[in-house]
C-alpha positions in Angstrom: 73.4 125.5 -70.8 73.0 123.4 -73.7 75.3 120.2 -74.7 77.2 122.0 -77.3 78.0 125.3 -74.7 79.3 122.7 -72.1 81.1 120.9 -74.6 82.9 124.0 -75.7 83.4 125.2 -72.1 85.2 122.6 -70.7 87.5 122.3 -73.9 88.2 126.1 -72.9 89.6 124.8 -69.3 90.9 122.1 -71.4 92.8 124.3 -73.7 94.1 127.3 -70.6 95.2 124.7 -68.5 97.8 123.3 -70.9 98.8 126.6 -72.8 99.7 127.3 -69.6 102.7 124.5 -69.3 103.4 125.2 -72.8 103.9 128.7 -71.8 107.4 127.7 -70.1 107.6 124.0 -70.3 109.9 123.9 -74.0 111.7 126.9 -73.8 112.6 127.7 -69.8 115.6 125.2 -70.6 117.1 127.3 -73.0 116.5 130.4 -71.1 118.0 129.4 -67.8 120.8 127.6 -69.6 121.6 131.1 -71.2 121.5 132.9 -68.3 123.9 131.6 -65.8 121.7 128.3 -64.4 122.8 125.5 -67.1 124.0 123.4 -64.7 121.1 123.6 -62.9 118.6 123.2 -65.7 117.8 119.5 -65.2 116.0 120.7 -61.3 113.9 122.6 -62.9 112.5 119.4 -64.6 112.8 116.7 -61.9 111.0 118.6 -59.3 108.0 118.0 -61.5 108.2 114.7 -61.2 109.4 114.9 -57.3 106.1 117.4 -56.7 103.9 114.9 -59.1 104.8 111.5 -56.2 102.4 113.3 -53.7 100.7 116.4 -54.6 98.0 115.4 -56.7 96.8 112.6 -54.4 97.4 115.2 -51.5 94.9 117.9 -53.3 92.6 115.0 -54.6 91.7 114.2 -51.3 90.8 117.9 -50.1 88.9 117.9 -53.3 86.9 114.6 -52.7 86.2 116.0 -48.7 86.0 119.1 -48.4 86.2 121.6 -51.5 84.2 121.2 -54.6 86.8 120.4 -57.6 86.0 123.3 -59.3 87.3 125.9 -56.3 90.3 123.4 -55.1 91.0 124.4 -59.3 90.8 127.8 -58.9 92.6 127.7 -55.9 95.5 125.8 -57.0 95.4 128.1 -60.4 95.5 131.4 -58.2 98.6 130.2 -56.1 100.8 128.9 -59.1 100.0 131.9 -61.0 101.2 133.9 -58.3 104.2 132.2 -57.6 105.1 131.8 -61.5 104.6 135.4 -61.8 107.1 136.1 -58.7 109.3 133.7 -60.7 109.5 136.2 -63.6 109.8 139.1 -61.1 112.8 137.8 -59.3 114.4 136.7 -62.5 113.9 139.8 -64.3 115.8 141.6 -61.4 118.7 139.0 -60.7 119.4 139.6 -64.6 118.7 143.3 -64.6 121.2 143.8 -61.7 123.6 140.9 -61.6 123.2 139.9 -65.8 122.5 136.2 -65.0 120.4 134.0 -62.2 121.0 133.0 -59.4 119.8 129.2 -58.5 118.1 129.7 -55.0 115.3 131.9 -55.0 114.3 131.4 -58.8 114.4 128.0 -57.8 111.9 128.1 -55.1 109.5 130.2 -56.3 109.3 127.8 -59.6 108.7 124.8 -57.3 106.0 126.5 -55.4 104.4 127.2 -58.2 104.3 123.5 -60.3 103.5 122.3 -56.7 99.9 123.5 -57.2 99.7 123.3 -60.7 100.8 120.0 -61.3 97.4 118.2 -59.7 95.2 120.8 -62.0 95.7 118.3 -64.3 93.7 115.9 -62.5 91.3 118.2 -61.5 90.5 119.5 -65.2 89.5 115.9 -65.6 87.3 115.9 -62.7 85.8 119.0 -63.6 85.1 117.5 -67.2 84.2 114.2 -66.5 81.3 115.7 -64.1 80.3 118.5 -66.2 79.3 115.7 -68.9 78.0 113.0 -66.4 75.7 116.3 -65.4 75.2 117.6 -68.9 74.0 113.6 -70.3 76.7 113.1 -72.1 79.3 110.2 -72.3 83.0 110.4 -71.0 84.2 108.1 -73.6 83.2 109.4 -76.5 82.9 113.2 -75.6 86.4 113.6 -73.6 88.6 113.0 -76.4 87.8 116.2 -78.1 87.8 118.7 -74.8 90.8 116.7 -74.2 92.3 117.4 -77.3 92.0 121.2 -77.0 94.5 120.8 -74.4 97.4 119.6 -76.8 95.8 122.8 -78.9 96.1 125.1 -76.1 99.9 123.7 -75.3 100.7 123.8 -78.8 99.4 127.5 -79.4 101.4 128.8 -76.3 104.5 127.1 -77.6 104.0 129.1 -80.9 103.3 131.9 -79.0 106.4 132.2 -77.0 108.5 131.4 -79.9 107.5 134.1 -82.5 105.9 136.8 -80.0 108.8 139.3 -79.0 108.9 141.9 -76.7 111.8 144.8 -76.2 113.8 143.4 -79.5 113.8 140.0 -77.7 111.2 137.0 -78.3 109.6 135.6 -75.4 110.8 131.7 -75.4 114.6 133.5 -74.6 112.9 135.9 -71.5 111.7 135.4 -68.1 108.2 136.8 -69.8 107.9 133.0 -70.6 107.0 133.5 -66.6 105.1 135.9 -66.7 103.2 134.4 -69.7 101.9 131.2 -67.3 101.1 132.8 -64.5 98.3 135.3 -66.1 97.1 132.1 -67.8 96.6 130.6 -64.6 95.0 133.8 -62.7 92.9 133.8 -65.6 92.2 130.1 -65.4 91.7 130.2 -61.5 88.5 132.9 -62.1 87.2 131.0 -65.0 87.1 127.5 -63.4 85.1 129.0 -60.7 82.2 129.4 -63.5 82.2 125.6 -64.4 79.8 123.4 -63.1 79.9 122.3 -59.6 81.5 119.5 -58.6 80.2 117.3 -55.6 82.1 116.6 -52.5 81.7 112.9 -50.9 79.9 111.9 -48.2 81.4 110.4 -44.9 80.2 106.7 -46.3 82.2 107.4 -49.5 85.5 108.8 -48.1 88.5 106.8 -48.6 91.8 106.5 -46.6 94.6 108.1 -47.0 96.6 104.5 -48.3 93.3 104.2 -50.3 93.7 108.0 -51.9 97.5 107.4 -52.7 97.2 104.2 -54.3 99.4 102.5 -52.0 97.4 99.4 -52.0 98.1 99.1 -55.8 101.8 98.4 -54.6 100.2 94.8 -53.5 100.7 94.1 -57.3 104.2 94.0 -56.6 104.0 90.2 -55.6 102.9 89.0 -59.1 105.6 88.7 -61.1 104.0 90.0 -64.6 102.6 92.8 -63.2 106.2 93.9 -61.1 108.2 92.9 -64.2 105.9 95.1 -66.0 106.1 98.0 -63.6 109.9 97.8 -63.6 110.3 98.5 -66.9 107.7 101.6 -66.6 109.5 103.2 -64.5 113.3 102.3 -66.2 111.1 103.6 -69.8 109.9 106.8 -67.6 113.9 107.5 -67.5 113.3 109.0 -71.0 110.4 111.2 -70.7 111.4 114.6 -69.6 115.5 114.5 -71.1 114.2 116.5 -74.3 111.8 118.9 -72.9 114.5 119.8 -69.9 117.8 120.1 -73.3 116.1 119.3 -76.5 115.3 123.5 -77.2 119.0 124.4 -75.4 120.7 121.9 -77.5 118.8 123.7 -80.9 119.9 127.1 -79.5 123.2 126.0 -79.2 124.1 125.8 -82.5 124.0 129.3 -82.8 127.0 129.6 -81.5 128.6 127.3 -84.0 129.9 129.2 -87.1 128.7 127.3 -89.7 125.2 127.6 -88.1 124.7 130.9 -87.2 122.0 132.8 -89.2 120.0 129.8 -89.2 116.2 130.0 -89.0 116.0 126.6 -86.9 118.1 127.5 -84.4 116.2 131.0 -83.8 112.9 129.3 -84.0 113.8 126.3 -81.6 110.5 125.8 -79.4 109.0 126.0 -82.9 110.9 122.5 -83.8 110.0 120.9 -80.5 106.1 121.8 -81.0 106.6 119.1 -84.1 106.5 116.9 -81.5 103.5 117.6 -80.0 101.1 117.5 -83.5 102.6 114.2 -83.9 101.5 113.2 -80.3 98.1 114.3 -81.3 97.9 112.1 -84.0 99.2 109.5 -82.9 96.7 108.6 -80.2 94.6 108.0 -83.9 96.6 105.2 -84.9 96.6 103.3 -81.5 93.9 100.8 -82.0 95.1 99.9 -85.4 98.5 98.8 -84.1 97.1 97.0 -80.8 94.7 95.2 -83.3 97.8 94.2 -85.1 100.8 94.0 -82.9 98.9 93.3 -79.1 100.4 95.2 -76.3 103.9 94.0 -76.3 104.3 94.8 -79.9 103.1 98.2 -79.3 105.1 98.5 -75.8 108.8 97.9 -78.1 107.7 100.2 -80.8 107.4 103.0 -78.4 110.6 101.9 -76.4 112.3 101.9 -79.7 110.9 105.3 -81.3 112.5 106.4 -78.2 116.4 105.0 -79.2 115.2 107.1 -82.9 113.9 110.0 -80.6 117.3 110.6 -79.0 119.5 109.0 -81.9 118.1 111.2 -84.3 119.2 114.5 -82.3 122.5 113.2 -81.6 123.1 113.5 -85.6 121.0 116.4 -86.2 121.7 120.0 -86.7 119.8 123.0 -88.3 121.2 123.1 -91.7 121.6 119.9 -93.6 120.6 117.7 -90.7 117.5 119.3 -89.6 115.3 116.5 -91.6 116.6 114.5 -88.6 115.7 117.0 -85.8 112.4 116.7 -87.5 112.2 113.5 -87.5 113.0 112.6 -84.0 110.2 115.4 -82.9 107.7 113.1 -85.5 108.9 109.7 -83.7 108.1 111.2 -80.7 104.1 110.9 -81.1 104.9 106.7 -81.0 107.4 107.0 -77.9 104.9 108.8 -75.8 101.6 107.9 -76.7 102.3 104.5 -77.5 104.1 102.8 -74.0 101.1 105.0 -72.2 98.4 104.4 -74.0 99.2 100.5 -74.2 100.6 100.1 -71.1 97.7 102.0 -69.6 95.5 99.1 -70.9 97.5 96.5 -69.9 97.4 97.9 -66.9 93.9 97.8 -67.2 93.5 94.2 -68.4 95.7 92.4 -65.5 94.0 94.2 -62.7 90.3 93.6 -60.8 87.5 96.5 -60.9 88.3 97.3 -57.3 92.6 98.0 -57.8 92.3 99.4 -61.3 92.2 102.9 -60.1 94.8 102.2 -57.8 97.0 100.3 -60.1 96.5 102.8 -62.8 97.7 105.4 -60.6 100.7 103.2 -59.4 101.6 103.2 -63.7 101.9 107.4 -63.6 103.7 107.4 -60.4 106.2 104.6 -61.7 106.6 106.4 -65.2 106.1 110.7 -64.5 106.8 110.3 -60.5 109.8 107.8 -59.9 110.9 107.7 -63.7 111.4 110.7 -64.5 112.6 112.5 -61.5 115.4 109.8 -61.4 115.8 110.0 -65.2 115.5 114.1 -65.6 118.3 113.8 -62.3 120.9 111.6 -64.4 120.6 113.0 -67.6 121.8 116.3 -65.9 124.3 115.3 -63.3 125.8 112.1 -65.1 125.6 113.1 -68.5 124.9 116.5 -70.0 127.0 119.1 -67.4 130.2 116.6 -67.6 129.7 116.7 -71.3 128.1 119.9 -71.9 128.6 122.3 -69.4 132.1 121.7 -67.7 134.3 124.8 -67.6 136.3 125.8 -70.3 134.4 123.7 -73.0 134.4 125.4 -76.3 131.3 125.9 -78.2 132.1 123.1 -80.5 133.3 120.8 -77.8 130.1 121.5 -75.9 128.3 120.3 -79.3 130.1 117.2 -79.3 129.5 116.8 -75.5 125.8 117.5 -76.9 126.2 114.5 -79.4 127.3 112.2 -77.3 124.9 112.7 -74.6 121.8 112.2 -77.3 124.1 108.7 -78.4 124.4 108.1 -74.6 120.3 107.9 -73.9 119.6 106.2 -77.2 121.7 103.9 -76.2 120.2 103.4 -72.7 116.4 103.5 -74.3 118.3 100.0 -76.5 119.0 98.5 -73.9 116.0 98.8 -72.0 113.8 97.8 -75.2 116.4 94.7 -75.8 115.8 93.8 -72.1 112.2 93.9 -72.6 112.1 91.8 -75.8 113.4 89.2 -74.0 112.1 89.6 -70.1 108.5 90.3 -70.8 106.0 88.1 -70.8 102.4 89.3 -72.5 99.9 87.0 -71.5 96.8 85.9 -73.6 94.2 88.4 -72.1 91.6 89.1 -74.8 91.9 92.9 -76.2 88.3 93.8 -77.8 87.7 96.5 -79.8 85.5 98.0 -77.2 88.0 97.7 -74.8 90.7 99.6 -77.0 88.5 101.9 -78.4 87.6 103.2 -74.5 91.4 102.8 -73.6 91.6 105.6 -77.0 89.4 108.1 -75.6 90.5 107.8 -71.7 93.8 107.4 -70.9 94.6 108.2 -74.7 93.0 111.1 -74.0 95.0 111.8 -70.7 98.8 111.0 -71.3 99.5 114.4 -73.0 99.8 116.1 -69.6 103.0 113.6 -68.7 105.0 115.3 -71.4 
């Protein structure tokens, strides 16, 4: 197999294993919320994050010892695509005989499911950094690109589920969305077991279980830079899964608003939301331009603040006049996500020793997409959007300004967080070359998309 083949297929694993989140990720809000489960919506999202605290480090570890990455992929591929299928199946018959979902079994058979998909993610990196270490080619400047497919390949699905229909109905309102993901993932699960092998360790080179969940990273705790700095992480990972779990159900809702109705944005609303994902591609471009210019910190409150516009910018949006503002906070959204990981992931990087940086690095995701957002995703729902939203007897255009005021309510908790870190953090004077932002660019730059 020559450079170029490899090159191409690992950016095919690249691309499958994210058109496989994009499959459901956007638009399974908005279905569930219109079919009986609104107030449950915001579960669906935390256990992600819940699932993300242990399983990845759990599979890394069988990886590492015992099963070459490439079958522990295929593995984990086979068994969510099963249980996302069975997701589709049960939800297809609770609405078929009942007319709406019911919480418990749909429930389960989801979480199954992103429990072994959700350390693929890591694995697909494993698999690619490998296959080019094998194939004589670098990590840092060849990643970017297979990496990249991946956005592609969650982009594409997103697209797909939004303008494919099926029986008069398009797929992004359907529990096909389901069944969408899960052949992805069967189909991923025989592919990956073509890719180049992956080694297992030796006994010499196994490490411990605190070792393989990063615990010893929590040591960093004790310095106060690095625990102010992983404080606000996880208070900034608050923010990062409230629009995918009610961005595309707020969008839909407008369609039951008078005014609104007809309206091609409110038909087409995983369609908006995929905005937000080109921008997120190109903004990992523009990152070592601002850290040349602005340092970490500088880059660190532009992303907390794109993340006030993000949420402000929905709360006074809507699909007719307004929509220049729903596309606008999906264009901000590119700085609020790739910016705090992409920086922080070199600060990270910066304030640490060769031996904890894996660790510590690790300690950054689980601080952000573990803690952060399983808290955050939990809040949002409970505490804000079903009081506002969802309570009984709201009328549709009470339930928009319950919708309003929830987007007001987490732009105004993303202010306060960025005010607090104006004034709390401390950047210290460690030298940021261009060699070490350009790798920070093309490795965890190339990375952070998966933490949607």
């Amino acid at each position: 197999m020559n450079k170029l083949q490899l090159k191409a297929r690992l950016a095919t694993m690249s691309f499958l294993e994210f058109a496989i989140w994009g499959a459901y990720l956007i638009s399974m809000g908005m279905f569930l919320g219109s079919n009986g489960l609104g107030n449950y919506v915001f579960w669906f999202y935390t256990v992600q994050g819940l699932v993300s605290i242990f399983m990845p480090a759990l599979v890394g570890i069988v990886a590492d010892r015992w099963i070459p990455a490439q079958k522990t992929l295929a593995i984990c591929q086979l068994l969510a695509g099963i249980f996302m299928i069975g997701t589709g199946i049960v939800a297809k018959e609770q609405i078929e005989s009942q007319g709406t979902l019911s919480f418990g079994l749909v429930f389960a058979l989801y979480t199954v499911s992103v429990a072994f998909f959700m350390p693929t993610i890591g694995l697909t990196n494993s698999v690619s950094f490998n296959g080019l270490e094998k194939g004589g080619l670098s990590t840092v400047n060849d990643f970017p690109a297979i990496r990249t497919m991946g956005t592609v390949g969650f982009i594409c699905a997103e697209l797909f589920v939004n303008f494919v229909s099926i029986g008069g109905e398009t797929i992004q309102h359907s529990y096909t969305q389901f069944y969408v993901s899960g052949i992805l993932s069967i189909c991923l699960a025989a592919y990956a077991l073509t890719l180049p092998a992956c080694p297992v360790r030796s006994d010499g080179d196994k490490k411990s279980l605190v070792d393989a969940l990063g615990l010893k990273a929590f040591t960093l705790f004790r310095r106060r830079d690095m625990a102010v700095f992983f404080i606000f992480s996880m208070l900034l990972g608050v923010s990062l899964q409230i629009t995918n779990s009610y961005g595309s159900s707020f969008i839909y809702h407008f369609k039951s608003i008078l005014e609104y109705q007809g309206s091609w944005w409110t038909d087409n609303a995983t369609f908006l939301i995929s905005i937000s994902q080109c921008s997120e591609a190109l903004c990992i471009l523009a990152i070592p331009f601002f850290l040349k210019r602005f340092k970490i910190k500088g880059v660190m409150l532009m992303a907390m603040f794109a993340w006030v516009l993000r949420f402000g910018f929905f709360g006074i949006g809507n699909p007719d006049g307004g929509v220049v503002f729903l596309i606008l906070s999906c264009i901000v959204y590119g700085v609020a996500f790739d910016f705090f990981n992409v920086s922080g992931g070199l600060y990270v990087d910066s304030r640490t020793d060769v031996a904890q940086r894996s660790s510590a690095q690790g300690l950054f995701m689980l601080m952000t997409n573990g803690i952060g957002a399983s808290v955050g995703t939990f809040l949002a729902g409970t505490c804000v959007v079903n009081p506002l939203v969802n309570a009984p007897g709201l009328s549709p255009e009470q339930q928009l300004e319950g919708w309003r005021e929830s987007w007001f309510i987490f732009a105004a908790y993303a202010l306060i967080v960025t005010i607090l870190f104006f004034f709390i953090f401390k950047e210290n004077n460690t030298a940021t070359n261009n060699a070490e932002i350009k790798e920070t660019e093309s490795t965890d730059g190339g990375g952070f998309v998966e933490t949607k």
